[in-house]
Biotite code that builds the C-alpha atoms (Angstrom):
import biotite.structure as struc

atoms = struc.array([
    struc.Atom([6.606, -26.388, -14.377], chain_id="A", res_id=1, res_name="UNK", atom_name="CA", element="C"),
    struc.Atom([3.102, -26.108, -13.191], chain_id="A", res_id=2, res_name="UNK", atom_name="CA", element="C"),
    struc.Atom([0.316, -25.177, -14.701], chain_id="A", res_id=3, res_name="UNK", atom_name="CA", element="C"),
    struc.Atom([-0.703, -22.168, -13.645], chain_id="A", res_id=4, res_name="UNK", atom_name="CA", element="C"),
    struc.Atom([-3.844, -21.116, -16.011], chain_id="A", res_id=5, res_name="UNK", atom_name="CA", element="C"),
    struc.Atom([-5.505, -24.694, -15.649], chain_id="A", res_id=6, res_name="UNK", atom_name="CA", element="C"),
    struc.Atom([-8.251, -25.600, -13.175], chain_id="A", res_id=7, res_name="UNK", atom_name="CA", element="C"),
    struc.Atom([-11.155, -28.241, -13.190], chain_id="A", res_id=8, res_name="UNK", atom_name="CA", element="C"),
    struc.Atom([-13.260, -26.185, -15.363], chain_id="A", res_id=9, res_name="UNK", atom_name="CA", element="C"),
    struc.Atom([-10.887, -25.429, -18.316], chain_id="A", res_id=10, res_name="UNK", atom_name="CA", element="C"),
    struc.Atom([-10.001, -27.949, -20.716], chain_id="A", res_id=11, res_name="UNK", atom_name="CA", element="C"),
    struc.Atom([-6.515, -28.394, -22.178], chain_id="A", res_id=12, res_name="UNK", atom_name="CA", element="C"),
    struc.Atom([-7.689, -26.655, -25.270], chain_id="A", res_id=13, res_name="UNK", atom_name="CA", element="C"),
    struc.Atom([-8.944, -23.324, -23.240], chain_id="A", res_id=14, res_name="UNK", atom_name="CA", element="C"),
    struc.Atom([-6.363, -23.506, -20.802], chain_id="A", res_id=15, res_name="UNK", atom_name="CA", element="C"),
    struc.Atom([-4.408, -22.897, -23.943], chain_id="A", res_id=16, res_name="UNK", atom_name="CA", element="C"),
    struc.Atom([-6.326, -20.069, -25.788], chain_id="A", res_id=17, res_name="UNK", atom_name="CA", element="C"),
    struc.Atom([-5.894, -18.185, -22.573], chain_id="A", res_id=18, res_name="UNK", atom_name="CA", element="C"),
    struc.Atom([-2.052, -18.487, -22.470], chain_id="A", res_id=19, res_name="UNK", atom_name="CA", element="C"),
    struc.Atom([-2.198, -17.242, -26.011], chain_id="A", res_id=20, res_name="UNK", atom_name="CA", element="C"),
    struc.Atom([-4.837, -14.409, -24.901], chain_id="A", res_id=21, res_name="UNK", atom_name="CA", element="C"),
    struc.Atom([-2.144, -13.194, -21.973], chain_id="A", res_id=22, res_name="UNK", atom_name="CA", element="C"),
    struc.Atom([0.385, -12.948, -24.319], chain_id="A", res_id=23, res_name="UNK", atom_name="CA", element="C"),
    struc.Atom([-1.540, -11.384, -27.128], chain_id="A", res_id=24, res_name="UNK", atom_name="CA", element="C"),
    struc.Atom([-3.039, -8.644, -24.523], chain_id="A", res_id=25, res_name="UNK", atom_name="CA", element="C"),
    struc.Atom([0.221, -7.971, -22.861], chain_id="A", res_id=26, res_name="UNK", atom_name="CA", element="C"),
    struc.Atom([1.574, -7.254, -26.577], chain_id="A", res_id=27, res_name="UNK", atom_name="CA", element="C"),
    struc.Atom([-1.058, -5.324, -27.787], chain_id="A", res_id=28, res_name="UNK", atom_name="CA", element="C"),
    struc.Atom([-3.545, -4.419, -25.542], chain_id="A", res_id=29, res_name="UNK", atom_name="CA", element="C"),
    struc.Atom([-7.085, -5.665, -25.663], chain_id="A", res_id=30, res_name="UNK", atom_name="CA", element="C"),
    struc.Atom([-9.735, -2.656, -25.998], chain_id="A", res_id=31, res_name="UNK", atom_name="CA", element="C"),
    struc.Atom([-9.241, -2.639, -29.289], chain_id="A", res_id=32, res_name="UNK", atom_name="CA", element="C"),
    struc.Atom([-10.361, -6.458, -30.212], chain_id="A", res_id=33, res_name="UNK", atom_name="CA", element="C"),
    struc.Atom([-13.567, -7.607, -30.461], chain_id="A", res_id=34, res_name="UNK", atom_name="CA", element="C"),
    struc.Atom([-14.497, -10.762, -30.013], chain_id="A", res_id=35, res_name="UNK", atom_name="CA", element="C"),
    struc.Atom([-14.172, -11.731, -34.044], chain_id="A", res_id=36, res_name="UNK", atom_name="CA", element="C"),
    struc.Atom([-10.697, -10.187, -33.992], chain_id="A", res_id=37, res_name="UNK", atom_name="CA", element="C"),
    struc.Atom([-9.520, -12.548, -30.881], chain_id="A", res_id=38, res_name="UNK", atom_name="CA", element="C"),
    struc.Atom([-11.303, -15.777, -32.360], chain_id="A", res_id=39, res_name="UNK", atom_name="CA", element="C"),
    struc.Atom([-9.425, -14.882, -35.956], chain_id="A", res_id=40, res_name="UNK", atom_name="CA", element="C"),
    struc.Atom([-6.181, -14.440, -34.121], chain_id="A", res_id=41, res_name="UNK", atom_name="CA", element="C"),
    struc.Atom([-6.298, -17.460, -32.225], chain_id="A", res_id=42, res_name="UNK", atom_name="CA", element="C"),
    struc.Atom([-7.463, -19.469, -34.849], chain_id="A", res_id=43, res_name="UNK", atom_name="CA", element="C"),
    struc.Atom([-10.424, -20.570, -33.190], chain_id="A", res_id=44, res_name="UNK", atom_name="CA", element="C"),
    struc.Atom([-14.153, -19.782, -32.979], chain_id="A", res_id=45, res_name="UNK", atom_name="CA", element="C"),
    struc.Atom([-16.020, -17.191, -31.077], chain_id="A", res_id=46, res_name="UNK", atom_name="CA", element="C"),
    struc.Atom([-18.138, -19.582, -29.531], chain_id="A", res_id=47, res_name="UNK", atom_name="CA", element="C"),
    struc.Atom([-14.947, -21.517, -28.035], chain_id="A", res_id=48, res_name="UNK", atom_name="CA", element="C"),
    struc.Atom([-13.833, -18.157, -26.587], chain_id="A", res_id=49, res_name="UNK", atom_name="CA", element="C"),
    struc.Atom([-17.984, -17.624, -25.327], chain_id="A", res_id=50, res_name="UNK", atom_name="CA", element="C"),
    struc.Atom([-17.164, -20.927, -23.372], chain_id="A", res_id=51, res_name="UNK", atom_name="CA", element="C"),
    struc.Atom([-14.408, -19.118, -21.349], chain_id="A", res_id=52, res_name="UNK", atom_name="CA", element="C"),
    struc.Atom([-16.273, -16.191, -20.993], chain_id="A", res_id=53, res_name="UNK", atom_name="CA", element="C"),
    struc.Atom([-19.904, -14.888, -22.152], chain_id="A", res_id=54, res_name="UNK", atom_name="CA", element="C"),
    struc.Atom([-19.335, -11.587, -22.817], chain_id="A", res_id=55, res_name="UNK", atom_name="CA", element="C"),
    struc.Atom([-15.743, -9.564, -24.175], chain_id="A", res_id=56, res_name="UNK", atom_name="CA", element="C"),
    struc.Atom([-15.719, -7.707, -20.834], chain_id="A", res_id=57, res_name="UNK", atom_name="CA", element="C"),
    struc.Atom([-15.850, -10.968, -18.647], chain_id="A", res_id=58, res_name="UNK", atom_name="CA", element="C"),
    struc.Atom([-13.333, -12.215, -20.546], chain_id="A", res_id=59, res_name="UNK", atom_name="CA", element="C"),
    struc.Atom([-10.760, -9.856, -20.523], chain_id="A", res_id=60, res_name="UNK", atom_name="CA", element="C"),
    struc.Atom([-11.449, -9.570, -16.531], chain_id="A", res_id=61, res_name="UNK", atom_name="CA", element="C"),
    struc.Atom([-10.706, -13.419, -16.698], chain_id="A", res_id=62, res_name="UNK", atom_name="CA", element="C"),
    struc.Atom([-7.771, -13.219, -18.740], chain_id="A", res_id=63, res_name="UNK", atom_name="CA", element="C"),
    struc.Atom([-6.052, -10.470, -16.933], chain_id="A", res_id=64, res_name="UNK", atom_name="CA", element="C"),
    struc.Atom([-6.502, -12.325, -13.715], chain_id="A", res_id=65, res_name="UNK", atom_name="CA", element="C"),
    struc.Atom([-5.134, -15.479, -15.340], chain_id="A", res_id=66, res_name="UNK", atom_name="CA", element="C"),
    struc.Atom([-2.251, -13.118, -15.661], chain_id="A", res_id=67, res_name="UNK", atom_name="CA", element="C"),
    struc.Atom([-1.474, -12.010, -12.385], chain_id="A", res_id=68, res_name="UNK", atom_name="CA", element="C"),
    struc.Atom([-2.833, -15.839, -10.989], chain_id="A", res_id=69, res_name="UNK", atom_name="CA", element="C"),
    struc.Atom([0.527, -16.975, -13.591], chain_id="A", res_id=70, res_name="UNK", atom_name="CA", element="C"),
    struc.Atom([2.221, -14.490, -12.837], chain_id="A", res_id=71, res_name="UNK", atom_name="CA", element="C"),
    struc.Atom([2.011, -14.932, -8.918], chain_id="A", res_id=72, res_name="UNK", atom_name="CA", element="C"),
    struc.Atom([2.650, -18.537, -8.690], chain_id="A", res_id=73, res_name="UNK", atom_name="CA", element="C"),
    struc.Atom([5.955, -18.042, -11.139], chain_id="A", res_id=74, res_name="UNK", atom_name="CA", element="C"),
    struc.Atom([7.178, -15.405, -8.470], chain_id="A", res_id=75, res_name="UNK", atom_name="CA", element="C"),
    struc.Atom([6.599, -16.982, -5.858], chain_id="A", res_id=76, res_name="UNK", atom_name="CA", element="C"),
    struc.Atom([8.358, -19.946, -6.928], chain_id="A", res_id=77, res_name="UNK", atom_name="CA", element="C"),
    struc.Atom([11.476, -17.969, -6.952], chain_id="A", res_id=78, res_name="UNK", atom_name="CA", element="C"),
    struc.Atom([10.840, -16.937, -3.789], chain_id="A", res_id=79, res_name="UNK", atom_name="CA", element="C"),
    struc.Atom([10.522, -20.270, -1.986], chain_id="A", res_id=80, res_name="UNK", atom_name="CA", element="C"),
    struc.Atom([14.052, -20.801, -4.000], chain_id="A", res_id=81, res_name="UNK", atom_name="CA", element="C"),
    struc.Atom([15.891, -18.402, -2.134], chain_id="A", res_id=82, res_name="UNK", atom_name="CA", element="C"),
    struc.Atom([16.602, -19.244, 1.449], chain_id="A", res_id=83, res_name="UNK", atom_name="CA", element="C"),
    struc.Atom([18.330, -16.100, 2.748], chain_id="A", res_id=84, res_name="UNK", atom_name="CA", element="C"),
    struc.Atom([15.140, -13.722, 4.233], chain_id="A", res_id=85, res_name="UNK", atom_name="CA", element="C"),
    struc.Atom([16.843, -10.812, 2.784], chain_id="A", res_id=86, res_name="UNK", atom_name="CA", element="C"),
    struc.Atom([17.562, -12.206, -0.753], chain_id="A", res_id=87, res_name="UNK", atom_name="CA", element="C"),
    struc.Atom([14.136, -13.172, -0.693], chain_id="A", res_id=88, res_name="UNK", atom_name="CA", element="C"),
    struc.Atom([12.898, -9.544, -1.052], chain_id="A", res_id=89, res_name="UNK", atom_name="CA", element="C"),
    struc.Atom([15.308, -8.907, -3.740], chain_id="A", res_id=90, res_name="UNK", atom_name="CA", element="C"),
    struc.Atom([14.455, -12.211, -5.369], chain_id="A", res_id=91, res_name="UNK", atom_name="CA", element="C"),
    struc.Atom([10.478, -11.173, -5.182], chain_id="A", res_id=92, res_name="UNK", atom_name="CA", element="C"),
    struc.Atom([10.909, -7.465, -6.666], chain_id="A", res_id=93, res_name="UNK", atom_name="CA", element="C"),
    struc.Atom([13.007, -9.504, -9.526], chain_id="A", res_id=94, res_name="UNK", atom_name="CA", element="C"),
    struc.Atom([10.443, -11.627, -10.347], chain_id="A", res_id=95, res_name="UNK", atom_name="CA", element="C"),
    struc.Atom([7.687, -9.327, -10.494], chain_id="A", res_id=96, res_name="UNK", atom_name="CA", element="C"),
    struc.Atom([10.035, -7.123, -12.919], chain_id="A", res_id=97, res_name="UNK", atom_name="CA", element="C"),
    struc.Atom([10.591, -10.401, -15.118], chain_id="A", res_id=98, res_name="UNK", atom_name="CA", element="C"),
    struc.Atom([6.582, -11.573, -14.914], chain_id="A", res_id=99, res_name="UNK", atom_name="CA", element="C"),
    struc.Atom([6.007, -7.415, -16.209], chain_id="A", res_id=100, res_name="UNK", atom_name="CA", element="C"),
    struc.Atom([8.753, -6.934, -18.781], chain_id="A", res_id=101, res_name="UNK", atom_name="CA", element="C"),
    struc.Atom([6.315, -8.462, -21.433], chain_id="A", res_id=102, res_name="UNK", atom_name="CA", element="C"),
    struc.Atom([3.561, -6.091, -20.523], chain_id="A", res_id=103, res_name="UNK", atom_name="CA", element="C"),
    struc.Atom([3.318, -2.830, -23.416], chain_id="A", res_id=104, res_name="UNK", atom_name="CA", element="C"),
    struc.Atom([2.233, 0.516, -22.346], chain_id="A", res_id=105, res_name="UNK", atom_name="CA", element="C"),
    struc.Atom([-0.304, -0.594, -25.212], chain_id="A", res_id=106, res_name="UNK", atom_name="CA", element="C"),
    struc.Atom([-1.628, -2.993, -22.104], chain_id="A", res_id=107, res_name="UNK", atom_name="CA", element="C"),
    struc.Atom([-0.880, -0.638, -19.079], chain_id="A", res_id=108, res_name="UNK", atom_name="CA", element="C"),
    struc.Atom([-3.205, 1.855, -20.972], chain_id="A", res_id=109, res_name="UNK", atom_name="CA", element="C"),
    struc.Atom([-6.039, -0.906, -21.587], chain_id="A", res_id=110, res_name="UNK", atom_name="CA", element="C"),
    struc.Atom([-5.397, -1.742, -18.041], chain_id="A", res_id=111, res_name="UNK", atom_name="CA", element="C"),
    struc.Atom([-6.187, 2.169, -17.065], chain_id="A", res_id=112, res_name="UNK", atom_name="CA", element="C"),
    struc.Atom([-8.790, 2.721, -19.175], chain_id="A", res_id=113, res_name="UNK", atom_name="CA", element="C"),
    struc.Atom([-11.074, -0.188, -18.295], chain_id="A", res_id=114, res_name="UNK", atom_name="CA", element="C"),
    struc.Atom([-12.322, -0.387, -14.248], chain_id="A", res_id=115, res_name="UNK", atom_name="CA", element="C"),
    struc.Atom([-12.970, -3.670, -13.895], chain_id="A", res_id=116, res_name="UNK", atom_name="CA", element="C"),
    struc.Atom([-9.410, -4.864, -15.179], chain_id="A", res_id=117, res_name="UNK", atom_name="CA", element="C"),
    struc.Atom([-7.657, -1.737, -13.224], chain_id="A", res_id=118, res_name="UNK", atom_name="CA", element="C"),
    struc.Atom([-9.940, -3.039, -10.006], chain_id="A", res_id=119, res_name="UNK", atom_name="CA", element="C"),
    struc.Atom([-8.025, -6.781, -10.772], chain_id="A", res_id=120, res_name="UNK", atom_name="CA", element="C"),
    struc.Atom([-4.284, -4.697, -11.067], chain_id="A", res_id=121, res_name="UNK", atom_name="CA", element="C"),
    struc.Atom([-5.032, -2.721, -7.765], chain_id="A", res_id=122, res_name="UNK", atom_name="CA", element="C"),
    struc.Atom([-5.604, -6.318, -5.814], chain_id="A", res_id=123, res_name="UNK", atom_name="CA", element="C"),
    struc.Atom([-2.574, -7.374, -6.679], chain_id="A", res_id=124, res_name="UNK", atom_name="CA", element="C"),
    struc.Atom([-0.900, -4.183, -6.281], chain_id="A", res_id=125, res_name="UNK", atom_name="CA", element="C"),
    struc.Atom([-2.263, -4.555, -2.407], chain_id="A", res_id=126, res_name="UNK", atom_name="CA", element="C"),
    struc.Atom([-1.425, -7.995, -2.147], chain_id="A", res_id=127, res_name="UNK", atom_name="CA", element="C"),
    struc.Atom([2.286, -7.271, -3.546], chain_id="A", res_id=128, res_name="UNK", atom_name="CA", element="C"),
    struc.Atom([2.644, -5.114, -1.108], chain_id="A", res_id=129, res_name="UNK", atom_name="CA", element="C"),
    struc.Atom([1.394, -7.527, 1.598], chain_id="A", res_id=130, res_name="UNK", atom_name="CA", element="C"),
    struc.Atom([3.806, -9.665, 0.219], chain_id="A", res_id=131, res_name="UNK", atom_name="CA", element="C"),
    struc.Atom([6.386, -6.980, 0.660], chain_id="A", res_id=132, res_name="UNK", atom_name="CA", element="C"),
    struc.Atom([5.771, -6.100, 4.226], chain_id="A", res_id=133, res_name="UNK", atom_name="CA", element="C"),
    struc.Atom([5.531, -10.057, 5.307], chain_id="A", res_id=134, res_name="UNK", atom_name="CA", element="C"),
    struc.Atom([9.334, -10.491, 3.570], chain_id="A", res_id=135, res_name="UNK", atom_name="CA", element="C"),
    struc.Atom([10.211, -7.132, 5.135], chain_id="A", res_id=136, res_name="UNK", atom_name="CA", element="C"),
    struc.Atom([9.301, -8.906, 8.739], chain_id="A", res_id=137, res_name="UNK", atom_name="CA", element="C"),
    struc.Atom([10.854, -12.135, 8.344], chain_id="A", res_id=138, res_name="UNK", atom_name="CA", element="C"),
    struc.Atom([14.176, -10.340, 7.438], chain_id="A", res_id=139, res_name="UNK", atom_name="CA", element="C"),
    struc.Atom([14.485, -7.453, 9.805], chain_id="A", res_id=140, res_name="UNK", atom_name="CA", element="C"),
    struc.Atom([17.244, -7.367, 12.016], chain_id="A", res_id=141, res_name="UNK", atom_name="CA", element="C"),
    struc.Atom([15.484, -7.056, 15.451], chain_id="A", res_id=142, res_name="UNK", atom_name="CA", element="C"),
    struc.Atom([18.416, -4.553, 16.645], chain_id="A", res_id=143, res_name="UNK", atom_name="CA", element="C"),
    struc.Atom([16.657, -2.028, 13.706], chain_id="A", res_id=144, res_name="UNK", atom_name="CA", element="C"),
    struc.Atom([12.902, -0.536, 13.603], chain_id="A", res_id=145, res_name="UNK", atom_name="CA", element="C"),
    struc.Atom([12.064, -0.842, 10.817], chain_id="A", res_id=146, res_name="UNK", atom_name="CA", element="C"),
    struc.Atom([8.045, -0.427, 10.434], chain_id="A", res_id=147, res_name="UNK", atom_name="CA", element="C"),
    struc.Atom([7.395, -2.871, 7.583], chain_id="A", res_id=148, res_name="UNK", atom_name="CA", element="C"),
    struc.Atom([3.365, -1.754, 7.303], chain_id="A", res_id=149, res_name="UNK", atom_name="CA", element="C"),
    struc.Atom([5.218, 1.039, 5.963], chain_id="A", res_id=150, res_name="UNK", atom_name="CA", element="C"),
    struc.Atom([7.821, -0.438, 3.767], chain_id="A", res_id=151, res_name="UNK", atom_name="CA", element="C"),
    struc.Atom([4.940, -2.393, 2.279], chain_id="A", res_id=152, res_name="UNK", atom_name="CA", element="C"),
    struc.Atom([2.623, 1.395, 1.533], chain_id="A", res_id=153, res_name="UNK", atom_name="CA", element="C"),
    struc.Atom([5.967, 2.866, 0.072], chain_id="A", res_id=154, res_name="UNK", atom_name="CA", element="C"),
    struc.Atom([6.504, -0.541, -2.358], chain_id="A", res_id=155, res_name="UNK", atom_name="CA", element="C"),
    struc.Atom([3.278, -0.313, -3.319], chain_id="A", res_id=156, res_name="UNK", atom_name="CA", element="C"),
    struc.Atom([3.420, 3.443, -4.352], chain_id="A", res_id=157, res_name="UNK", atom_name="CA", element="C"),
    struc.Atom([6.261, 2.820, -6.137], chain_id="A", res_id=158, res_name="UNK", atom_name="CA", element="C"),
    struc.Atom([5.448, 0.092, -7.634], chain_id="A", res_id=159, res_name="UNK", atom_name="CA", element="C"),
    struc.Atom([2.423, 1.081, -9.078], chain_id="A", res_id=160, res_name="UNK", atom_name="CA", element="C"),
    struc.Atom([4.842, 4.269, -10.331], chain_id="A", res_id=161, res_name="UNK", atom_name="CA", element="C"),
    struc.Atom([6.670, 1.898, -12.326], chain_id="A", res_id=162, res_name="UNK", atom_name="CA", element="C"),
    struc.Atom([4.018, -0.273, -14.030], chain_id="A", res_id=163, res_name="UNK", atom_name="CA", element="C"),
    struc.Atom([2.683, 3.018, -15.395], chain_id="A", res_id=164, res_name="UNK", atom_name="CA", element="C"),
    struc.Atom([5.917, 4.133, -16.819], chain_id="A", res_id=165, res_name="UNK", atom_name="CA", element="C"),
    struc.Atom([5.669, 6.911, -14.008], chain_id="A", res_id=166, res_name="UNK", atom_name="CA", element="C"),
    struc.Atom([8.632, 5.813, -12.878], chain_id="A", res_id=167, res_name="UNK", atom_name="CA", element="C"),
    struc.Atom([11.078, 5.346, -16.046], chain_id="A", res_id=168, res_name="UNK", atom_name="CA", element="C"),
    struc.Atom([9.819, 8.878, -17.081], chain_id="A", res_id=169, res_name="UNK", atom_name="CA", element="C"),
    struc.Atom([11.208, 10.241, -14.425], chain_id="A", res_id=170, res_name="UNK", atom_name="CA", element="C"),
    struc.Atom([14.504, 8.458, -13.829], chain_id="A", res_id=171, res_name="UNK", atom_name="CA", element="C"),
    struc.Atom([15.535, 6.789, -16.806], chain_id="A", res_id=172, res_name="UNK", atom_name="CA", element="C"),
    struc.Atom([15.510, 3.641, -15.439], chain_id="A", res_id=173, res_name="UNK", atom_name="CA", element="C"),
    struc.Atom([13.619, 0.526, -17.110], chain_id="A", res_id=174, res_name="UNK", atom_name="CA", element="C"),
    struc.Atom([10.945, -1.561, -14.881], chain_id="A", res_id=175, res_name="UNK", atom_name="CA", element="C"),
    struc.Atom([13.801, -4.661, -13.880], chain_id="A", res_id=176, res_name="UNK", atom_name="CA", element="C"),
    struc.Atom([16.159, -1.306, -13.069], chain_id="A", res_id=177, res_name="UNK", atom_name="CA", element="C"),
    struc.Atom([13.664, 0.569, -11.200], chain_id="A", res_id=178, res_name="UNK", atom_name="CA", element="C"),
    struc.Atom([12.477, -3.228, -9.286], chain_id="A", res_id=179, res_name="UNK", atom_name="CA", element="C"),
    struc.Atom([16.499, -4.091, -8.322], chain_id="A", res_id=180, res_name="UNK", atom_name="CA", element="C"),
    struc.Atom([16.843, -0.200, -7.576], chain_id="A", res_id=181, res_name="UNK", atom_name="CA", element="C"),
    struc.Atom([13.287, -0.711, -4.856], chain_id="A", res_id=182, res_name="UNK", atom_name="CA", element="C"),
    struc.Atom([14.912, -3.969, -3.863], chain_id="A", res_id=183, res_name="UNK", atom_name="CA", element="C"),
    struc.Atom([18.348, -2.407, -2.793], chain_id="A", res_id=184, res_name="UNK", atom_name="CA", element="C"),
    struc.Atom([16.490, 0.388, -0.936], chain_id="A", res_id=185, res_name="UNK", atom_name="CA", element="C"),
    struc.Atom([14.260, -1.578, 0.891], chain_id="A", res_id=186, res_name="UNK", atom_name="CA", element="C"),
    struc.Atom([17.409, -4.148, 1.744], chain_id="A", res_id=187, res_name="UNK", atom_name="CA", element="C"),
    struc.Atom([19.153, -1.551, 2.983], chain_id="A", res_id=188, res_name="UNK", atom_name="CA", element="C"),
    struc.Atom([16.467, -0.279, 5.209], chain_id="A", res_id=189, res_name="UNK", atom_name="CA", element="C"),
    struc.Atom([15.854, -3.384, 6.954], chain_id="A", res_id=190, res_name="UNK", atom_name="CA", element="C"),
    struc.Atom([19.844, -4.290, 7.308], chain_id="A", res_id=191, res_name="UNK", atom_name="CA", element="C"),
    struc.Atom([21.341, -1.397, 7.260], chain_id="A", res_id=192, res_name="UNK", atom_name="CA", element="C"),
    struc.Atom([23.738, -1.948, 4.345], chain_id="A", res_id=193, res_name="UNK", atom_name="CA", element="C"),
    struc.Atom([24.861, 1.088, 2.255], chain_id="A", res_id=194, res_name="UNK", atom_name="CA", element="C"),
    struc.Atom([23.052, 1.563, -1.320], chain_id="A", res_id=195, res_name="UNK", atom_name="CA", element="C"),
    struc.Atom([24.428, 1.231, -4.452], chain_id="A", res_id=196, res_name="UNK", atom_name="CA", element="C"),
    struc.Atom([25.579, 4.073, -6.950], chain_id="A", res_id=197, res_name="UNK", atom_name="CA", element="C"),
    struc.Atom([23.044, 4.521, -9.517], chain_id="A", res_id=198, res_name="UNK", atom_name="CA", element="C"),
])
């Protein structure tokens, strides 16, 4: 398993206090923690989390992107693991849904509420979409048009409709649901293959 938070500037000891920062902000949030609350949680001192970052705001812009960085590599993993262009779309909208079912609306409201960290969630929004429309053109059955600039704006929209619960408010369906639900559509768009009953 790699590891996805270190680089040649972390040690072994920070790349761990941000693991343990991810998880604590996708649980809880992170506007409400000061620096003193963080240290105390993670047993450590402030000036070991100063070394990360030098201010709160810098570091919950680092740890968020150490997040989607993760969170990115782990998808696309499962991606490179399916060999089937059209599974590989499904298998991509999966993993996102499995990388975001930790994530609270305690941290999508955080997320919101703080630019530079919703600024670091809209790049990745964009580049999921990318993502989207590149998988969208590898799979396409030449016989169809299917325009997959705009299969990647309409996965975007949606799925920034389902990170911020948008989406589950107003169809019922969880994030992994409403992922597998985008999947099928967008499948079914580029091959032609029927949908599935809700």
């Amino acid at each position: 398993m790699p590891r996805p938070l270190h680089t040649p500037r972390r040690s072994p000891r920070q790349v761990a206090l941000l693991e343990g920062l991810v998880d604590l902000f996708l649980t809880q949030g992170f506007l409400r923690f000061g620096i003193g609350d963080l240290a105390e949680r993670l047993r450590c001192s402030r000036s070991t989390l100063y070394e990360i970052a030098p201010s709160k705001e810098q570091l919950v812009i680092t740890v968020v992107r150490a997040f989607f960085r993760r969170s990115t590599e782990r998808v696309e993993a499962r991606v490179e693991a399916e060999r089937d262009p059209v599974r590989r779309i499904g298998a991509y909208l999966d993993a996102i849904a499995t990388e975001l079912s930790p994530a609270t609306p305690a941290f999508y409201a955080d997320l919101d509420a703080f630019a530079p960290a919703r600024e670091v969630y809209a790049q990745n929004t964009a580049a999921a979409a990318r993502r989207v429309k590149l998988l969208v053109e590898s799979a396409a059955d030449p016989a169809r048009a299917v325009d997959a600039s705009f299969v990647g704006a309409v996965a975007a929209e949606v799925m920034e409709s389902i990170q911020r619960g948008q989406m589950e408010a107003m169809t019922s369906l969880d994030d992994a649901q409403a992922y597998r639900r985008l999947a099928d559509l967008i499948v079914a768009g580029v091959t032609g293959a029927p949908l599935r009953a809700v």
